[in-house]
C-alpha positions as CSV (number, residue, x, y, z in Angstrom):
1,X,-36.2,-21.8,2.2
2,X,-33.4,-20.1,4.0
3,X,-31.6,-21.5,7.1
4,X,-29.0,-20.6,8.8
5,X,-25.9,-22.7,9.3
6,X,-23.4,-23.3,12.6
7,X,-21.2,-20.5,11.2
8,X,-24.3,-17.8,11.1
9,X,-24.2,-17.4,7.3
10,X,-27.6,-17.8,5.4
11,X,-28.3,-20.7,3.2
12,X,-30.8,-20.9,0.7
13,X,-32.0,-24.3,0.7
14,X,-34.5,-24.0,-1.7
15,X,-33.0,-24.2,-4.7
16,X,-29.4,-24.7,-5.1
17,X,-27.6,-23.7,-8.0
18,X,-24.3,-25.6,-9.0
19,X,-21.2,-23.5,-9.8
20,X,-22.1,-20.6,-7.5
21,X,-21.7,-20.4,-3.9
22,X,-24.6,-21.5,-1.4
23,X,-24.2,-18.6,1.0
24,X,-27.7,-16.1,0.0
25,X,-27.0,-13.7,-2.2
26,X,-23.4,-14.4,-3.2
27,X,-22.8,-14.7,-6.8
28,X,-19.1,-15.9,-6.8
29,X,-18.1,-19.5,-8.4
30,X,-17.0,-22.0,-5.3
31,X,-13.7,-24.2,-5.6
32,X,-13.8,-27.7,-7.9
33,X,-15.7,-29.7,-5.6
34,X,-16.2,-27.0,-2.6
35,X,-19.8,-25.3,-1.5
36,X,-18.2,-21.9,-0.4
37,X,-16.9,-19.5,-2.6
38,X,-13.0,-18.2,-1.3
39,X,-14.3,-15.3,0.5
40,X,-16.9,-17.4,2.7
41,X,-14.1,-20.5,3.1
42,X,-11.7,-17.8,4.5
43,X,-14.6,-16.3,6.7
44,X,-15.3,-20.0,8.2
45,X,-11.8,-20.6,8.7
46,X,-11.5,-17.5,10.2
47,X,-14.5,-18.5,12.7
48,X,-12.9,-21.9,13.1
49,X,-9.7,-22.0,14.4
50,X,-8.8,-17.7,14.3
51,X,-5.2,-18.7,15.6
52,X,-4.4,-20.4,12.4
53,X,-6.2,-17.8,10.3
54,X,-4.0,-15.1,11.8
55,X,-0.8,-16.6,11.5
56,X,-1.5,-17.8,8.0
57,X,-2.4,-14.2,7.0
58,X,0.8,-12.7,8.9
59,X,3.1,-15.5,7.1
60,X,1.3,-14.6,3.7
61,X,1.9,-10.5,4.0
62,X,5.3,-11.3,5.3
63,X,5.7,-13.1,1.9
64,X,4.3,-11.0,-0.4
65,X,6.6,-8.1,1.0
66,X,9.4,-10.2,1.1
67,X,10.4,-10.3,4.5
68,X,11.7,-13.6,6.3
69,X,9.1,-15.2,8.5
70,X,10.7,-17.8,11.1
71,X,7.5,-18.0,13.7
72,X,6.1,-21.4,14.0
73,X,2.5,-22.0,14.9
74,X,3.2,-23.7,18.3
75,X,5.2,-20.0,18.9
76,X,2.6,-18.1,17.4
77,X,-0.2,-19.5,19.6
78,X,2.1,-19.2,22.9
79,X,2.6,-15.8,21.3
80,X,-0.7,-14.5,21.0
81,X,-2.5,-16.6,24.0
82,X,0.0,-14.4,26.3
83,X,-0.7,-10.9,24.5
84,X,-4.7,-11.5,24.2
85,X,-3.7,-10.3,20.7
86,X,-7.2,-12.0,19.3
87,X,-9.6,-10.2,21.3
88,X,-8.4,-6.9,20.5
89,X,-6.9,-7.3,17.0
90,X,-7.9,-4.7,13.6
91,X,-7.6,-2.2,12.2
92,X,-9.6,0.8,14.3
93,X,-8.4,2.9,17.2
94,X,-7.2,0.8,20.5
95,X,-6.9,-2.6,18.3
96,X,-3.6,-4.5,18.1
97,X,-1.1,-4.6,15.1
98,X,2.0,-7.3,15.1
99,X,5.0,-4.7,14.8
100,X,8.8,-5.9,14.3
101,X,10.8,-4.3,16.8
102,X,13.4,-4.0,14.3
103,X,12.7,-3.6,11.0
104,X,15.4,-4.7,9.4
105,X,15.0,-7.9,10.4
106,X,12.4,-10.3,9.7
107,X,9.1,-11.8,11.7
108,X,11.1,-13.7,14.5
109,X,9.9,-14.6,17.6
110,X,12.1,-12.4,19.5
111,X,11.4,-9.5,17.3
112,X,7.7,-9.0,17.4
113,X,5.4,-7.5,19.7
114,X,2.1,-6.0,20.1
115,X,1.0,-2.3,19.6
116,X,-1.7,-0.3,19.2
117,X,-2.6,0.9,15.6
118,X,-2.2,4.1,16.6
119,X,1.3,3.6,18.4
120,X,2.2,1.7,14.9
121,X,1.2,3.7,12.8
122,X,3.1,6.9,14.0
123,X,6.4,4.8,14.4
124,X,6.1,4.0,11.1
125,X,6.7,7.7,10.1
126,X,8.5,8.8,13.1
127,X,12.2,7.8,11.7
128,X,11.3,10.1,8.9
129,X,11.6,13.1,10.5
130,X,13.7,12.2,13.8
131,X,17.0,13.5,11.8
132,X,15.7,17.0,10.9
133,X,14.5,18.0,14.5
134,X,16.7,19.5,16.6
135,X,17.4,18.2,20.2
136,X,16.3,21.0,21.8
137,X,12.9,21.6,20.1
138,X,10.2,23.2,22.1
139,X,7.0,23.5,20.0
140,X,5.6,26.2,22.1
141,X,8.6,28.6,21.1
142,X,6.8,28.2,17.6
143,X,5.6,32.1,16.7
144,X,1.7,32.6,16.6
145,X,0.3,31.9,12.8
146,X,-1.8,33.9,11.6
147,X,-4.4,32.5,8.3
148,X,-5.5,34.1,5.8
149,X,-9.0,33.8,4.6
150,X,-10.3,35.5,1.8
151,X,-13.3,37.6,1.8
152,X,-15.9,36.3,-1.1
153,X,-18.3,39.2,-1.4
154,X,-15.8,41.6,-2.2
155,X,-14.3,40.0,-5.2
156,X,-16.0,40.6,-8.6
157,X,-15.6,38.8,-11.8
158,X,-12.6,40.7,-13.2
159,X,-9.7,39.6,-10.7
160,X,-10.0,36.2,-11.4
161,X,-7.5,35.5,-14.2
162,X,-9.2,32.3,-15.6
C-alpha cells in the first residue's frame, strides 16, 4: 500500500524493508536508527524550515572553498526575509545567487547581497578581461567579418590528407 506522507513523498507501507529507505523506489541505506536515506532527510529539512537549509548550505560551500563565514542565523534570516531571497532563489535565469560584494573578503554580513544568476555569473568573468579593453572601446567600430563555409559537393576524396 502506498501513502503519502505530510512532506508529499510516497511511502510504501506495505512491506517495509529494514536497511533501505522508506520513500518508494529509493534504494539508498538510511542513517543508524533513521527511516530516510541522506538525500530524502535533506529534502524534508529543506521543506521544513528552508531558512536553515539555506544558511546551512551557504556556511557548508563557504567551508569547503575556504572562505570565512561570519553570518549568524538570526542575520541570515533578517537577511533573506528583507531580500525575498527564498522565493526566487536557483539556479535558472531571473533566480537569486548570494554574491560577496568583495571577494576578497569572506561571507559577512555587510558584504553580501543578492543578484541575479545572470548578473553573477558575468561578474564573475568580467575582471578577467576589464584590463585588456581599452577605455574608449566602441564595438560597432569593429570591421564586418566575413565566415567561411566550405562547400561539400565540390570536394572529392583526394584533398583530404587523412
Amino acid at each position: 500500500m502506498v501513502e503519502t506522507n505530510q512532506y508529499g513523498f510516497k511511502i510504501d507501507t506495505a512491506k517495509p524493508i529494514k536497511g533501505i529507505c522508506c520513500i518508494l523506489y529509493c534504494k539508498n541505506k538510511p542513517a543508524n536508527g533513521k527511516k530516510y536515506c541522506h538525500k530524502h532527510r535533506k529534502q524534508i529539512e529543506a521543506i521544513r524550515n528552508p531558512i536553515q537549509y539555506s544558511y546551512s548550505n551557504l556556511k557548508q560551500n563557504a567551508k569547503r572553498r575556504g572562505k570565512i563565514f561570519t553570518i549568524t542565523i538570526d542575520e541570515f534570516e533578517s537577511f533573506v526575509n528583507e531580500s525575498g531571497y527564498l522565493e526566487k532563489k536557483g539556479r535558472n535565469k531571473g533566480k537569486f545567487h548570494i554574491d560577496r560584494i568583495n571577494p576578497n573578503r569572506g561571507y559577512e554580513i555587510d558584504n553580501i547581497r543578492i543578484l541575479e544568476c545572470s548578473e553573477n555569473v558575468r561578474r564573475r568573468f568580467v575582471p578577467y578581461f576589464q584590463d585588456q579593453v581599452p577605455d574608449d572601446f566602441n564595438p560597432e567600430d569593429l570591421p564586418e567579418v566575413e565566415y567561411f563555409s566550405p562547400e561539400i559537393e565540390n570536394n572529392s576524396e583526394d584533398d583530404f590528407p587523412f
